[in-house]
LONUBA-331473 format. One record per residue (C-alpha): residue number from 1; residue in one letter; x, y, z. Coordinates in Angstrom, 1 decimal. Last residue first. Layout:
{i NUM aa a px X py Y pz Z}
...
//
This chain:
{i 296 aa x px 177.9 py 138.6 pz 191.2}
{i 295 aa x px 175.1 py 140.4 pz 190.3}
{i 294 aa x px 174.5 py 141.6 pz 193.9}
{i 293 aa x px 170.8 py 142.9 pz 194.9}
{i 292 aa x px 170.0 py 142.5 pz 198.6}
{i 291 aa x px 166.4 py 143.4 pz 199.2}
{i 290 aa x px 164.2 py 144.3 pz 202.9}
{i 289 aa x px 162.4 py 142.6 pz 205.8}
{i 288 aa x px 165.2 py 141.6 pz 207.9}
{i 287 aa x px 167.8 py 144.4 pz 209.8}
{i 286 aa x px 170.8 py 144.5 pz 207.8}
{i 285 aa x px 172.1 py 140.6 pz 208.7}
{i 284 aa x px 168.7 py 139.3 pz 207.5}
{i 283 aa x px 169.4 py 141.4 pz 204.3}
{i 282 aa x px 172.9 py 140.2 pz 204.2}
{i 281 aa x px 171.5 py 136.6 pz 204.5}
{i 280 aa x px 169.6 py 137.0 pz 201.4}
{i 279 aa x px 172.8 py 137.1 pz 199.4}
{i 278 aa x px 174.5 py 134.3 pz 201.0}
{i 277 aa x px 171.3 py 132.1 pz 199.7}
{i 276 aa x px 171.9 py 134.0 pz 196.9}
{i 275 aa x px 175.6 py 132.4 pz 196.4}
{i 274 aa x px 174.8 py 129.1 pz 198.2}
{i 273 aa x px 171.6 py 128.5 pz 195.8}
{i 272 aa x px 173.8 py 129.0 pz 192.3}
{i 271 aa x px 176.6 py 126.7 pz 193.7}
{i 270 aa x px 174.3 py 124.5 pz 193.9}
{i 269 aa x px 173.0 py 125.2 pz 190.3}
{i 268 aa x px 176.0 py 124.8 pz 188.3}
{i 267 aa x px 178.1 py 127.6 pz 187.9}
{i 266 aa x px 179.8 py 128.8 pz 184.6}
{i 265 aa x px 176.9 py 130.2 pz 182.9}
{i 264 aa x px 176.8 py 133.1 pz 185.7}
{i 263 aa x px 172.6 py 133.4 pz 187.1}
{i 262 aa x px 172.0 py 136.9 pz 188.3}
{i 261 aa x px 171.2 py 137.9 pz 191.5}
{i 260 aa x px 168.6 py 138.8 pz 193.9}
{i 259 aa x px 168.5 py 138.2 pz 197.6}
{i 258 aa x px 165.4 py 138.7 pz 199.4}
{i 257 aa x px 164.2 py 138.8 pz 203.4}
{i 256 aa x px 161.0 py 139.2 pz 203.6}
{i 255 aa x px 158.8 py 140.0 pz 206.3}
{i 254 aa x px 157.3 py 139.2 pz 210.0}
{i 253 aa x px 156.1 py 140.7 pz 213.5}
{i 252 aa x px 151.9 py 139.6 pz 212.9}
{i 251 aa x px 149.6 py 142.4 pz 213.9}
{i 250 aa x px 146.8 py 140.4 pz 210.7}
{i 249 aa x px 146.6 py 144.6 pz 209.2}
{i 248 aa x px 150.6 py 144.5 pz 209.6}
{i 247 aa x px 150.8 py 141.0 pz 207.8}
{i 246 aa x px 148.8 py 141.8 pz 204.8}
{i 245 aa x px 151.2 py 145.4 pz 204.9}
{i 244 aa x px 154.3 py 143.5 pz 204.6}
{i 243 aa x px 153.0 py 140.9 pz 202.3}
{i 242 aa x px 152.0 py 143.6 pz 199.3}
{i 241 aa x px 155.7 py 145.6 pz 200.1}
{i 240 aa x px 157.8 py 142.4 pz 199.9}
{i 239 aa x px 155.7 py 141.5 pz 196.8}
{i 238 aa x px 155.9 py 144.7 pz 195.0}
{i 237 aa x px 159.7 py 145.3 pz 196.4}
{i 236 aa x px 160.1 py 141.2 pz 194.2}
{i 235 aa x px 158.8 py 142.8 pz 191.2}
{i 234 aa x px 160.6 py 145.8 pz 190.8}
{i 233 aa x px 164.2 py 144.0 pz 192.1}
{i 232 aa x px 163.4 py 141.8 pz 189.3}
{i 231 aa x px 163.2 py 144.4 pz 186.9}
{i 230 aa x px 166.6 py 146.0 pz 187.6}
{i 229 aa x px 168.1 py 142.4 pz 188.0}
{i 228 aa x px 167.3 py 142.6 pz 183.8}
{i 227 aa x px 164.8 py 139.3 pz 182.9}
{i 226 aa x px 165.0 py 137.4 pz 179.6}
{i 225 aa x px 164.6 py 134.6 pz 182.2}
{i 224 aa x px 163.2 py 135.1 pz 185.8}
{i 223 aa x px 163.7 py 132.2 pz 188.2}
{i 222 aa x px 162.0 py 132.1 pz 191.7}
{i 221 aa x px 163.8 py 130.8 pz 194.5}
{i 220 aa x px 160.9 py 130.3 pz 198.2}
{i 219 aa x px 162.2 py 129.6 pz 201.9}
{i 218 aa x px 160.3 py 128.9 pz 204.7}
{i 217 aa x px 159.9 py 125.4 pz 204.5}
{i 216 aa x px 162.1 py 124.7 pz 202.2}
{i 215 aa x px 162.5 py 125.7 pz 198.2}
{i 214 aa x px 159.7 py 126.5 pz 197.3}
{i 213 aa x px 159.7 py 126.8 pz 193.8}
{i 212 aa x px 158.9 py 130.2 pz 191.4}
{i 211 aa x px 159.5 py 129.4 pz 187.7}
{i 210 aa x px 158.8 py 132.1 pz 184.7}
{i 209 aa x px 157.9 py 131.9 pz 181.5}
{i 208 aa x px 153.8 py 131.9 pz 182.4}
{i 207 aa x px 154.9 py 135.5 pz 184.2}
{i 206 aa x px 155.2 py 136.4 pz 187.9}
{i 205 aa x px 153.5 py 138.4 pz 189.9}
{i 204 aa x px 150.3 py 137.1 pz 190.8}
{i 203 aa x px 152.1 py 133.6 pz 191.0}
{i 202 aa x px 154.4 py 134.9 pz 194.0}
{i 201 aa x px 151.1 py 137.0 pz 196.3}
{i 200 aa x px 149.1 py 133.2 pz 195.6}
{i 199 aa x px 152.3 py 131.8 pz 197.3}
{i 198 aa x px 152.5 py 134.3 pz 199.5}
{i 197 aa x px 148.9 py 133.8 pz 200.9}
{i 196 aa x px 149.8 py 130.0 pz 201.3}
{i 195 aa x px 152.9 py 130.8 pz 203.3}
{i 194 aa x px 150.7 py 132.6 pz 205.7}
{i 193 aa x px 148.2 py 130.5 pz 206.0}
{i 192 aa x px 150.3 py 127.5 pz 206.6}
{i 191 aa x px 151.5 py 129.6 pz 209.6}
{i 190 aa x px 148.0 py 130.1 pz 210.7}
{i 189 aa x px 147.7 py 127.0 pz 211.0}
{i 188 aa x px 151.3 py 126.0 pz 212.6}
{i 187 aa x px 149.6 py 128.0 pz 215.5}
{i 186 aa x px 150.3 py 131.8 pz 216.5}
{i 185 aa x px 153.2 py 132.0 pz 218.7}
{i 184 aa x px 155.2 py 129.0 pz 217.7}
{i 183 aa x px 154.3 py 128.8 pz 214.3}
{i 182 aa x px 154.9 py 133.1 pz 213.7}
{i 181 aa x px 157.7 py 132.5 pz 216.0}
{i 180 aa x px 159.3 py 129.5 pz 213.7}
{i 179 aa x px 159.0 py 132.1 pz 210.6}
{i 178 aa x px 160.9 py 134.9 pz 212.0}
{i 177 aa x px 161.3 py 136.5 pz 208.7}
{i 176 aa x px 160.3 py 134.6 pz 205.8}
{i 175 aa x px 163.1 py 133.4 pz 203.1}
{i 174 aa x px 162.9 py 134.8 pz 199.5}
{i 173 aa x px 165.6 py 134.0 pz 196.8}
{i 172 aa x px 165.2 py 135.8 pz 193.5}
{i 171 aa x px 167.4 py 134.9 pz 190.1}
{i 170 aa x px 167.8 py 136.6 pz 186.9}
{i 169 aa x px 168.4 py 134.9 pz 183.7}
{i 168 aa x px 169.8 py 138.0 pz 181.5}
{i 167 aa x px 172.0 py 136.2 pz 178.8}
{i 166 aa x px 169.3 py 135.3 pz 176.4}
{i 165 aa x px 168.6 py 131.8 pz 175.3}
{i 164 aa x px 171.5 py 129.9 pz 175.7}
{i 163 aa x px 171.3 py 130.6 pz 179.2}
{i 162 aa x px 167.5 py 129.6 pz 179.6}
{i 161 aa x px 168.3 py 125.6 pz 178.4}
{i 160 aa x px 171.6 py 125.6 pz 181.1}
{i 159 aa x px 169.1 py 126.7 pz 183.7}
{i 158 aa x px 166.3 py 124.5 pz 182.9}
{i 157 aa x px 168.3 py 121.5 pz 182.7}
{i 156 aa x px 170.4 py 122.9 pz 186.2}
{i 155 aa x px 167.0 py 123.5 pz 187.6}
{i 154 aa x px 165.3 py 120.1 pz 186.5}
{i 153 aa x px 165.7 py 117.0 pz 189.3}
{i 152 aa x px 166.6 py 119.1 pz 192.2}
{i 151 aa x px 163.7 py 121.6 pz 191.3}
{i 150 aa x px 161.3 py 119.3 pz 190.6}
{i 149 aa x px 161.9 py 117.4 pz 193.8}
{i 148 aa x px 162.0 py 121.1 pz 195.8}
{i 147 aa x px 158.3 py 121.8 pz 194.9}
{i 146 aa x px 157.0 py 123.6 pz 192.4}
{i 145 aa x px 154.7 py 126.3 pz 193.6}
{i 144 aa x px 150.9 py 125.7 pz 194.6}
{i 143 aa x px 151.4 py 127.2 pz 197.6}
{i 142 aa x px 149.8 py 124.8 pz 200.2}
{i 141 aa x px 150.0 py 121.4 pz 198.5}
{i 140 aa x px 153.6 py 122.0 pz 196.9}
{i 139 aa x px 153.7 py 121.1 pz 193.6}
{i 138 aa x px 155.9 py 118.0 pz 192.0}
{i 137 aa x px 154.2 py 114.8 pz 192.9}
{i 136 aa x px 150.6 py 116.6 pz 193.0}
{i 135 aa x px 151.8 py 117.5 pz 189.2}
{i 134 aa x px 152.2 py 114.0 pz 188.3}
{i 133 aa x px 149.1 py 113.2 pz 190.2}
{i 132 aa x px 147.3 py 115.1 pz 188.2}
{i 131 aa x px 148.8 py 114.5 pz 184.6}
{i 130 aa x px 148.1 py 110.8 pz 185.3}
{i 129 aa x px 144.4 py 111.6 pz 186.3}
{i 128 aa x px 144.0 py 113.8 pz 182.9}
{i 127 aa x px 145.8 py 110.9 pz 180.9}
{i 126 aa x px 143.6 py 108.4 pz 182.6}
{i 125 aa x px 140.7 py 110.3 pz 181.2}
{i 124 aa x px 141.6 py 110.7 pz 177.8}
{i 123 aa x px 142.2 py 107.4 pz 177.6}
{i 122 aa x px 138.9 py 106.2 pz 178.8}
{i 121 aa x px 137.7 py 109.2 pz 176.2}
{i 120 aa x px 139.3 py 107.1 pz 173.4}
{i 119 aa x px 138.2 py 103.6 pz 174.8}
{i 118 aa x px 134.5 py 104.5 pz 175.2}
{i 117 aa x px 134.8 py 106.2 pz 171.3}
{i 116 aa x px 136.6 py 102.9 pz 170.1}
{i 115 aa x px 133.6 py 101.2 pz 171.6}
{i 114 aa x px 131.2 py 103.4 pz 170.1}
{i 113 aa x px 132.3 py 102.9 pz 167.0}
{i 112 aa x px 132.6 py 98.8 pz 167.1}
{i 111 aa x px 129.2 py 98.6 pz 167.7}
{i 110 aa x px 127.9 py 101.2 pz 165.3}
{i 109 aa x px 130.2 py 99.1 pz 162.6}
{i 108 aa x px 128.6 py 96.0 pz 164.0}
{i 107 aa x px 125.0 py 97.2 pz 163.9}
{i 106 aa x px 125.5 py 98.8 pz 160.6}
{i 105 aa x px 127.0 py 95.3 pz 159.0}
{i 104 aa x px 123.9 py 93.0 pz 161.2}
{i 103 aa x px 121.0 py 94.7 pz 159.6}
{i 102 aa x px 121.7 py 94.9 pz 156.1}
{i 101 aa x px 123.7 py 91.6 pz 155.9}
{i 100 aa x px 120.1 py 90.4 pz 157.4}
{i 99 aa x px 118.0 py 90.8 pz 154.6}
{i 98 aa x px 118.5 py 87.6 pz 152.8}
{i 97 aa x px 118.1 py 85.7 pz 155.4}
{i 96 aa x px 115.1 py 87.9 pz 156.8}
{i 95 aa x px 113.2 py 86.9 pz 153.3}
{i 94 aa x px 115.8 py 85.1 pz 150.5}
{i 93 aa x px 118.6 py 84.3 pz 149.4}
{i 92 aa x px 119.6 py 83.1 pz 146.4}
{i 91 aa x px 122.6 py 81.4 pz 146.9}
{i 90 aa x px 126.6 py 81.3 pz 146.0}
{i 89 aa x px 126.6 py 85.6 pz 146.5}
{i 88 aa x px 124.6 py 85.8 pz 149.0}
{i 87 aa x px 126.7 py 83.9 pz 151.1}
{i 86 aa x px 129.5 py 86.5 pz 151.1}
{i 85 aa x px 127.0 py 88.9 pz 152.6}
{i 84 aa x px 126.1 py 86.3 pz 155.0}
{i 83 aa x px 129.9 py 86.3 pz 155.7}
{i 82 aa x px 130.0 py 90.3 pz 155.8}
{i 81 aa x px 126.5 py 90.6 pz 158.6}
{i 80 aa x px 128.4 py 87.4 pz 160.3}
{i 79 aa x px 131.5 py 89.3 pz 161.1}
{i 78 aa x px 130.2 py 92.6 pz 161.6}
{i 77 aa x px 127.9 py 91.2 pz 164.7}
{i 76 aa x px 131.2 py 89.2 pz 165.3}
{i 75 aa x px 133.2 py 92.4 pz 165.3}
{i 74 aa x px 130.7 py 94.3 pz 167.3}
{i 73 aa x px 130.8 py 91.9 pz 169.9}
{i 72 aa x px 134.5 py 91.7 pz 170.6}
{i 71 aa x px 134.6 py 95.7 pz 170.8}
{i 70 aa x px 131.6 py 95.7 pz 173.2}
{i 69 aa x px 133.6 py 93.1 pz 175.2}
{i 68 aa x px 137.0 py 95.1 pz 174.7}
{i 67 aa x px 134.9 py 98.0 pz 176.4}
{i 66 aa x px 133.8 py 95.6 pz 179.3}
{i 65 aa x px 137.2 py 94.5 pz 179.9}
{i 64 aa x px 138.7 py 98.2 pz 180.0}
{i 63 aa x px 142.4 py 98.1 pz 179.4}
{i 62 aa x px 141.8 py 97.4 pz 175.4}
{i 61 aa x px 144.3 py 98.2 pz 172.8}
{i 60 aa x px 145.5 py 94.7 pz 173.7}
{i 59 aa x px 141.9 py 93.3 pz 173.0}
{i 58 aa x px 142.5 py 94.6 pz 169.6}
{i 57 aa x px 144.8 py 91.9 pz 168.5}
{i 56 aa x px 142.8 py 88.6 pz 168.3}
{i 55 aa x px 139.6 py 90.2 pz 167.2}
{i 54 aa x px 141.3 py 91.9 pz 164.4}
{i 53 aa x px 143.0 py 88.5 pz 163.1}
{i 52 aa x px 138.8 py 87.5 pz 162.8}
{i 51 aa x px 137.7 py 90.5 pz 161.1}
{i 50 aa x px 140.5 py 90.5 pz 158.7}
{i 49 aa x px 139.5 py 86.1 pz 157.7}
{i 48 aa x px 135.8 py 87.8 pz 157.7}
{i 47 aa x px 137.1 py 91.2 pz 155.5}
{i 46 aa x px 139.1 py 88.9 pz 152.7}
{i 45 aa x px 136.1 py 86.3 pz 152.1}
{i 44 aa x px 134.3 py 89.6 pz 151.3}
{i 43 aa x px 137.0 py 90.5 pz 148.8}
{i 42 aa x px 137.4 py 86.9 pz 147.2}
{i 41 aa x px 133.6 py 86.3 pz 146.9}
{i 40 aa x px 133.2 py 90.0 pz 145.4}
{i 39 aa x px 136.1 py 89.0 pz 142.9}
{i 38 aa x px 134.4 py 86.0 pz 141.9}
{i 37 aa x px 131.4 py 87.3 pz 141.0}
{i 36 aa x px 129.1 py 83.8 pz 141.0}
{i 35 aa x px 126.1 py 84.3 pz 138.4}
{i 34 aa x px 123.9 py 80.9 pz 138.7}
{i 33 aa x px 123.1 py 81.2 pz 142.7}
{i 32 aa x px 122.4 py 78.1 pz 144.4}
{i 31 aa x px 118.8 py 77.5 pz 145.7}
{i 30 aa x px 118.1 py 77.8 pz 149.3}
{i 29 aa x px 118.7 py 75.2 pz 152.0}
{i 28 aa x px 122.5 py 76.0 pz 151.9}
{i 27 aa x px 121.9 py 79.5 pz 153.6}
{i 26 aa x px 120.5 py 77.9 pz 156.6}
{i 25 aa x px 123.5 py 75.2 pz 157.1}
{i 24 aa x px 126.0 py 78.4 pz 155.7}
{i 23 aa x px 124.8 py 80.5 pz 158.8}
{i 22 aa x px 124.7 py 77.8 pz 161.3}
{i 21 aa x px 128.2 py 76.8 pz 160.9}
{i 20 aa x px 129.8 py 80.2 pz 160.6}
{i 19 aa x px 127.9 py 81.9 pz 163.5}
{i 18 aa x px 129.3 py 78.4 pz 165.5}
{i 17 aa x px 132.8 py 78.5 pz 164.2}
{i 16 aa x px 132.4 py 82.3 pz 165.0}
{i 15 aa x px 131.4 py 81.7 pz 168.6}
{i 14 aa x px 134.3 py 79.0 pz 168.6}
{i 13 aa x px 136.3 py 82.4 pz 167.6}
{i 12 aa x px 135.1 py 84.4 pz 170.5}
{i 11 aa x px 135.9 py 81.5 pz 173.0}
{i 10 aa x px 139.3 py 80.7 pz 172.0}
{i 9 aa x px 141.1 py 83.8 pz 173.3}
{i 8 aa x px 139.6 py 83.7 pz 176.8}
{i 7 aa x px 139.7 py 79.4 pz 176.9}
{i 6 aa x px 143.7 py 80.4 pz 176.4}
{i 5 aa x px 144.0 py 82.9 pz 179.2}
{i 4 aa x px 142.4 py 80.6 pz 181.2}
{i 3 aa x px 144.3 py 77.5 pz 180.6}
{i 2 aa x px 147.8 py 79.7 pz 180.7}
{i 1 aa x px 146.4 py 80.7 pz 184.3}
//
């Protein structure tokens, strides 16, 4: 492996040995130049030894072999189009020799361009695919909510960061009525219809700063900052009332049962989830399909 990795680094620069070799063997054949400008010889001399410590370190920035390869190649192109350049100035070139600095220098920078182009949209693209499957990892595949990893691992975080924010963080808990009949009677399709038509009902109704999970199979929280309980209540009767009458047109025996409260600094978020999670169960306990409101 070392042997490999060592005939991968030494190949490009026995290509310039060769480049080098042949270049000042053809160049030599012509007569020396009178007028040497020695700080063009020291500048240009400058860019090859550059060229060459760039060909050794940019293959890192490179994932994509074939990209590095175009990379690699437009370095020596630019390599040799500089170092006949440099030749110029101890002989007095002539015909393609002395053309071919003009050739080989646009060539390699075009070279080197569009491979720094390849490699900047190859980036761009992983960091679109990473950003998907990060938020595949924490939404849920049929509502499109966050899922109850993200809220596990950032509630609190988001919680404590709201709090100090404004003091009215108001918080909904939804869980469906007779949920496990609707799968048993109907089909665990058409259950996975249902909660994906109140996932699209929860993100009609809720704003960029706010956060709706699912929080179990049946069961949905949705966070409202800079939000009085008097508005959340608002919001949450639009969506019991908008899902009630989808499922009376369908003949399906369901609702929503919802607890609303308000999030205390002093609790953590467990104890957050048991206290509306006890105030949804008073509206299962009153009959189902209705809102409990209790700030405290």
């Amino acid at each position: 492996m070392k042997k490999l990795k060592l005939t991968n680094i030494s190949i490009p620069y026995l290509i310039l040995i060769v480049i080098t070799l042949v270049l000042i063997h053809l160049d030599s054949s012509f007569e020396k130049a009178e007028d040497l400008t020695s700080l063009d010889i020291i500048s240009e001399s400058l860019i090859c030894f550059q060229l060459a410590i760039w060909m050794y370190f940019e293959k890192a920035g490179f994932k994509n072999k074939n990209y590095y390869c175009w990379m690699l190649g437009g370095l020596i192109t630019l390599y040799s189009g500089v170092l006949q350049d440099l030749m110029d100035e101890f002989y007095e070139l002539e015909g393609l020799l002395g053309e071919l600095e003009n050739i080989l220098v646009p060539v390699g920078v075009a070279m080197v361009s569009i491979a720094v182009i390849l490699r900047f949209l190859e980036e761009e693209k992983n960091k679109l695919k990473t950003e998907a499957i990060y938020n595949k990892s924490i939404k849920d595949p049929l509502t499109g909510l966050y899922n109850r990893y993200y809220l596990e691992e950032h509630l609190e975080t988001l919680l404590n960061k709201l709090i100090d924010i404004t003091p009215d963080v108001s918080v909904a808990f939804i869980d469906i009525d007779n949920f496990k009949a609707i799968n048993d009677i109907y089909g665990h399709i058409k259950g996975d219809e249902f909660l994906t038509m109140l996932g699209v009902e929860i993100k009609s109704c809720i704003r960029e700063s706010d956060y709706a999970f699912r929080y179990g199979g049946d069961e949905f929280l949705i966070i409202y900052p800079n939000t009085k309980v008097k508005t959340a209540l608002a919001v949450m009767e639009r969506v019991r009332e908008n899902i009630s009458a989808s499922l009376e047109k369908k003949g399906i025996e369901s609702g929503l049962s919802i607890g609303i409260t308000t999030y205390q600094k002093s609790e953590n978020y467990k104890k957050l989830m048991d206290r509306v999670d006890k105030i949804m169960y008073r509206s299962k306990r009153n009959g189902k399909n209705q809102i409990t409101v209790a700030k405290s």
